[in-house]
N, CA and C atoms as an extended XYZ file, in Angstrom:
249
Properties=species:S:1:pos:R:3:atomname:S:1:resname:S:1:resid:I:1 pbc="F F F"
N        93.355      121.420      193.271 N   UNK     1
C        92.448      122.544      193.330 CA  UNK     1
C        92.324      123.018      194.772 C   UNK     1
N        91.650      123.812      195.091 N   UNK     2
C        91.656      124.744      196.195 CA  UNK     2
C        90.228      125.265      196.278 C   UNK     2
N        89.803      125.023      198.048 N   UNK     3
C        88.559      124.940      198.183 CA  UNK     3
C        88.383      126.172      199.653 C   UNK     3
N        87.463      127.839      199.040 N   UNK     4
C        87.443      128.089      200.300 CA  UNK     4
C        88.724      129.030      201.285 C   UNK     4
N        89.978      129.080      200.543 N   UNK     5
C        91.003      129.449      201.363 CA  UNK     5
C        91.711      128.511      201.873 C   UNK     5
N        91.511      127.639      201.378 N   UNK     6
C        92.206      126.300      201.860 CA  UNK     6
C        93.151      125.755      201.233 C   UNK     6
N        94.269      125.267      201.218 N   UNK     7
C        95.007      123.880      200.783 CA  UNK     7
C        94.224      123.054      199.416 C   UNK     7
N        94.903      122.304      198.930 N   UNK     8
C        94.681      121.322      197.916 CA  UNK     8
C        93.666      120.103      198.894 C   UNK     8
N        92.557      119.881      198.396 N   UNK     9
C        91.735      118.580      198.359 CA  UNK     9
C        92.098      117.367      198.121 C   UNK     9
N        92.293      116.512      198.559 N   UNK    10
C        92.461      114.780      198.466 CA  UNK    10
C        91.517      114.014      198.971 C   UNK    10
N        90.996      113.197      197.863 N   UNK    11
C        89.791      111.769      198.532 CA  UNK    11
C        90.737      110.794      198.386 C   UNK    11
N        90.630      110.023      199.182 N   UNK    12
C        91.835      108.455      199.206 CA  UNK    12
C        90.725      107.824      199.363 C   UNK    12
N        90.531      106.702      198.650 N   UNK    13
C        89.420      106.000      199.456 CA  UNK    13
C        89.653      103.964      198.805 C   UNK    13
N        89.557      103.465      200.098 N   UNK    14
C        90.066      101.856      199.902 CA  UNK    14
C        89.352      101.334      200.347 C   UNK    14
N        89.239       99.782      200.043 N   UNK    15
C        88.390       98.787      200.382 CA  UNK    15
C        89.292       97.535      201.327 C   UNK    15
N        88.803       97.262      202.576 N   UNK    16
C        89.459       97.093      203.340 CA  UNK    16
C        89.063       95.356      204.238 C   UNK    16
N        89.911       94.760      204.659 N   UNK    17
C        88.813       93.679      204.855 CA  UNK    17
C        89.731       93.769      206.614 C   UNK    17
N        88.855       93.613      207.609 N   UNK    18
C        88.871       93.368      208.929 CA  UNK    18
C        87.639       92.057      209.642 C   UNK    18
N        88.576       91.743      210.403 N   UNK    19
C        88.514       90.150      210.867 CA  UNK    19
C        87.346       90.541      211.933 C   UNK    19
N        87.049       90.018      212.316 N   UNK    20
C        86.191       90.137      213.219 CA  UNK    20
C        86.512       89.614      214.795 C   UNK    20
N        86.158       89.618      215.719 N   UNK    21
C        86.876       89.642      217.198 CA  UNK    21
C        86.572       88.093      217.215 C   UNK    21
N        85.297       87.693      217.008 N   UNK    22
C        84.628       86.477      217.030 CA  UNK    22
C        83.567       86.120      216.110 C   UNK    22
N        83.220       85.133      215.753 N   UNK    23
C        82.249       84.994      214.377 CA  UNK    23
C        80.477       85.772      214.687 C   UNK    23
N        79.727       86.391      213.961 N   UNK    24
C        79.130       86.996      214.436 CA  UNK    24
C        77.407       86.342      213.346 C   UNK    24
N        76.911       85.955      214.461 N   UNK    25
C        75.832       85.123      213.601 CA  UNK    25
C        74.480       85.818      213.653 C   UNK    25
N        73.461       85.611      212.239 N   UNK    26
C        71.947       86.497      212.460 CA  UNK    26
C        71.560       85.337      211.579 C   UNK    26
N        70.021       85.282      211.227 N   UNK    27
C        69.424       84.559      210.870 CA  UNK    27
C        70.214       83.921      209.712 C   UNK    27
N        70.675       82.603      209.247 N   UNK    28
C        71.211       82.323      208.087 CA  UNK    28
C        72.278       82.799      207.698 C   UNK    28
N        73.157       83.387      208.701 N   UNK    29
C        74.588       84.325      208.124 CA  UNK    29
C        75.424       83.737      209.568 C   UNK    29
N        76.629       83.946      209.015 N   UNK    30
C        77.460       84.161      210.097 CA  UNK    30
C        78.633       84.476      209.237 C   UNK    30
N        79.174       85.548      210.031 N   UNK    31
C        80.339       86.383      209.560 CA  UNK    31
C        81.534       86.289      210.478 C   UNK    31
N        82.389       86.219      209.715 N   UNK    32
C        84.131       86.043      210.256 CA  UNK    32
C        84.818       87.033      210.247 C   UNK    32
N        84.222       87.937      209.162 N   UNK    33
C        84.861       89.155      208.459 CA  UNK    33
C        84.344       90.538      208.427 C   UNK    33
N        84.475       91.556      208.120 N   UNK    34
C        84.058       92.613      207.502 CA  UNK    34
C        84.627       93.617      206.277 C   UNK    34
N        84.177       93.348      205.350 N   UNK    35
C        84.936       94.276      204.250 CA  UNK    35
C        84.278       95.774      204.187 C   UNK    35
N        85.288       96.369      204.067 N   UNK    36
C        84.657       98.098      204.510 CA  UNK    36
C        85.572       99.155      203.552 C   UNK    36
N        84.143      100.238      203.243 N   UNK    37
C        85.732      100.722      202.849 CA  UNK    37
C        85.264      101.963      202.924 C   UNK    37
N        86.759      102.484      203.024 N   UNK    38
C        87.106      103.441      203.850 CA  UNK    38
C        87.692      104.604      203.079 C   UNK    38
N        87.423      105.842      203.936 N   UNK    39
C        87.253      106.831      202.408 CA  UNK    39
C        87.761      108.576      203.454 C   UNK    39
N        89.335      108.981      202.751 N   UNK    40
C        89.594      109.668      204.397 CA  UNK    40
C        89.549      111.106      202.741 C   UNK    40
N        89.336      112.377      203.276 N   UNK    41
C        89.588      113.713      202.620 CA  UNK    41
C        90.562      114.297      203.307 C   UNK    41
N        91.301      114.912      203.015 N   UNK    42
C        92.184      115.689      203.304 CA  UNK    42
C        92.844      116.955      202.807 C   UNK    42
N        92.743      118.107      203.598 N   UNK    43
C        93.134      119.582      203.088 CA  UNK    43
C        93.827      120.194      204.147 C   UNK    43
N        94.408      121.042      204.259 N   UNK    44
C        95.536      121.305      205.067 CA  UNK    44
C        96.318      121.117      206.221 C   UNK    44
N        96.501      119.177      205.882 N   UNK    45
C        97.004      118.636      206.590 CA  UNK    45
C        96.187      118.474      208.071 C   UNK    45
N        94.910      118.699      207.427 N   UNK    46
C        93.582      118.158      208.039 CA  UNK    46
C        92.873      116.530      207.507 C   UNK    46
N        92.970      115.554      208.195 N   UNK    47
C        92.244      114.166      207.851 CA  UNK    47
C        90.990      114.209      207.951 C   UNK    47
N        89.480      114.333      207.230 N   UNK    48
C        88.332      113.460      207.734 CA  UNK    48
C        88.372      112.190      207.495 C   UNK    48
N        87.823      110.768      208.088 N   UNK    49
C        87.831      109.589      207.927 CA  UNK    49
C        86.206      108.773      208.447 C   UNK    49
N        85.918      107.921      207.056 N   UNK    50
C        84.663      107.644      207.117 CA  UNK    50
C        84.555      106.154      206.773 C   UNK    50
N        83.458      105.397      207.156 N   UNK    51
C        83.991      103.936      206.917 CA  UNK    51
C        82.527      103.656      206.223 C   UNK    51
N        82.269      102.356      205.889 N   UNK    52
C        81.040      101.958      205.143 CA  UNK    52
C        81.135      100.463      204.903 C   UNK    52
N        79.896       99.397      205.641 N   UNK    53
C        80.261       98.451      205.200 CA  UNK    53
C        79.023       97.947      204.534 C   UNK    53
N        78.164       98.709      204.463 N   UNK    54
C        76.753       98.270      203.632 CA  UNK    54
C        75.604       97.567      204.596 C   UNK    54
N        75.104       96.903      204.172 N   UNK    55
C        74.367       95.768      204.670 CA  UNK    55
C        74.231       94.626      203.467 C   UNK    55
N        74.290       93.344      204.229 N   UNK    56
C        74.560       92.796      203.075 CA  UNK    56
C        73.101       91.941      202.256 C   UNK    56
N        71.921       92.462      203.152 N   UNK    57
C        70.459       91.821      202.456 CA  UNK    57
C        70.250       93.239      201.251 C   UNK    57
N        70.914       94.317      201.223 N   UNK    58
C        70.679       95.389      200.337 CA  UNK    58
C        71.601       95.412      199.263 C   UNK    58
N        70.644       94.773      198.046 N   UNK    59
C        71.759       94.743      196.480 CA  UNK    59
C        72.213       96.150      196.386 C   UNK    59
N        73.336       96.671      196.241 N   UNK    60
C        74.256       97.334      195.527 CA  UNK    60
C        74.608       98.685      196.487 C   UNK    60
N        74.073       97.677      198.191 N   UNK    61
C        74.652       98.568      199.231 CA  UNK    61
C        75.940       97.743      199.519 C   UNK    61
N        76.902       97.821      199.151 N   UNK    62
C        78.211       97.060      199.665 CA  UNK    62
C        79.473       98.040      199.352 C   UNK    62
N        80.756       97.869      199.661 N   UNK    63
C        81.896       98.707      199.438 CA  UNK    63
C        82.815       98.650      198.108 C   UNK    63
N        82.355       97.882      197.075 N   UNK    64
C        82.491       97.780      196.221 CA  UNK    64
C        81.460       98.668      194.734 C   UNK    64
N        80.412       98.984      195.199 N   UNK    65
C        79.252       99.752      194.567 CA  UNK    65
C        79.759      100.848      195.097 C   UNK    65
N        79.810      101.002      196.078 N   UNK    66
C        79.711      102.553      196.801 CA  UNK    66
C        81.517      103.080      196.810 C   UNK    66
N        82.313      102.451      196.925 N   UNK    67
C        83.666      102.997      195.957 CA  UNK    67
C        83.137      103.485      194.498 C   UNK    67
N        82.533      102.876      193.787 N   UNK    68
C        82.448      103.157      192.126 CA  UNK    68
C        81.547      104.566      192.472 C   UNK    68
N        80.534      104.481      193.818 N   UNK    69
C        79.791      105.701      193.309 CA  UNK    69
C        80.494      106.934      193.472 C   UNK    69
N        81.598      107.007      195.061 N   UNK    70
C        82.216      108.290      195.910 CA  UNK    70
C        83.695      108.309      194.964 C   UNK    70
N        83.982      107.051      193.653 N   UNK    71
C        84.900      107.906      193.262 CA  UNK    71
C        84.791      108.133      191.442 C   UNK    71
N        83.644      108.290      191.495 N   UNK    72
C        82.623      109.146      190.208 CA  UNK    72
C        82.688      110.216      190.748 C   UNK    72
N        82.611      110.527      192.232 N   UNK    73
C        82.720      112.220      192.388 CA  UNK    73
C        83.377      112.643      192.926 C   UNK    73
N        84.880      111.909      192.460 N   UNK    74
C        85.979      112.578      193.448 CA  UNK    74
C        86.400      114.066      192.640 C   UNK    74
N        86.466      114.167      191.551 N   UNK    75
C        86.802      115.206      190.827 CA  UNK    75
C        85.676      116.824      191.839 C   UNK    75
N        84.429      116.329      191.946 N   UNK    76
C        83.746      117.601      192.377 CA  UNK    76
C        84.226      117.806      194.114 C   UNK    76
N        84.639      116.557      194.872 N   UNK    77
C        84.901      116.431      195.636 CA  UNK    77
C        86.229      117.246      196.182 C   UNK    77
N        87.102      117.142      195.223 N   UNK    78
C        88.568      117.078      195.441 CA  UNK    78
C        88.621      118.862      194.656 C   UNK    78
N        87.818      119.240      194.420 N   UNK    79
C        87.396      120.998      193.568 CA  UNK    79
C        87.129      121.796      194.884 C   UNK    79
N        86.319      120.741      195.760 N   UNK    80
C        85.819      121.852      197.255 CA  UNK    80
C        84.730      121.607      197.303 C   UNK    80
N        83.852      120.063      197.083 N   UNK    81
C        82.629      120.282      197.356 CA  UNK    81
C        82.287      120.181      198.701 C   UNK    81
N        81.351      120.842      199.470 N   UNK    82
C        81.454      120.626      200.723 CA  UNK    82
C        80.182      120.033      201.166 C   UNK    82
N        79.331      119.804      200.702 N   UNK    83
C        77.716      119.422      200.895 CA  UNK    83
C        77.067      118.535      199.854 C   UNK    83
């Protein structure tokens, strides 16, 4: 589809796991890792790129919830939604 005068719309969006430089500790946690995910649009051979890794004391803030939610609306997304 075509958004605007523009090119065809694309959401790509992946879940990604990156290491961490050094282990990174807060009350009762310590992390090695970061899983993120990452979510780029693209229209005339134009990239936006956006990352997300949640927090992890917030149920059903993580990159696994929030993939299921941004690609429930890739269809309005990938039409020209812009807002």
């Amino acid at each position: 589809m075509q958004t605007r005068g523009t090119g065809p719309v694309t959401l790509r969006l992946a879940i990604e796991k990156f290491l961490l430089k050094e282990p990174f500790h807060i009350t009762g946690h310590t992390m090695v890792d970061s899983e993120v995910l990452t979510a780029e649009v693209e229209a005339n051979g134009l990239v936006g790129r956006g990352e997300s890794a949640g927090v992890y004391y917030q149920p059903g803030d993580n990159p696994h919830d929030n993939f299921k939610l941004l690609d429930a609306q890739r269809q309005r997304v990938e039409a020209g939604l812009d807002r």
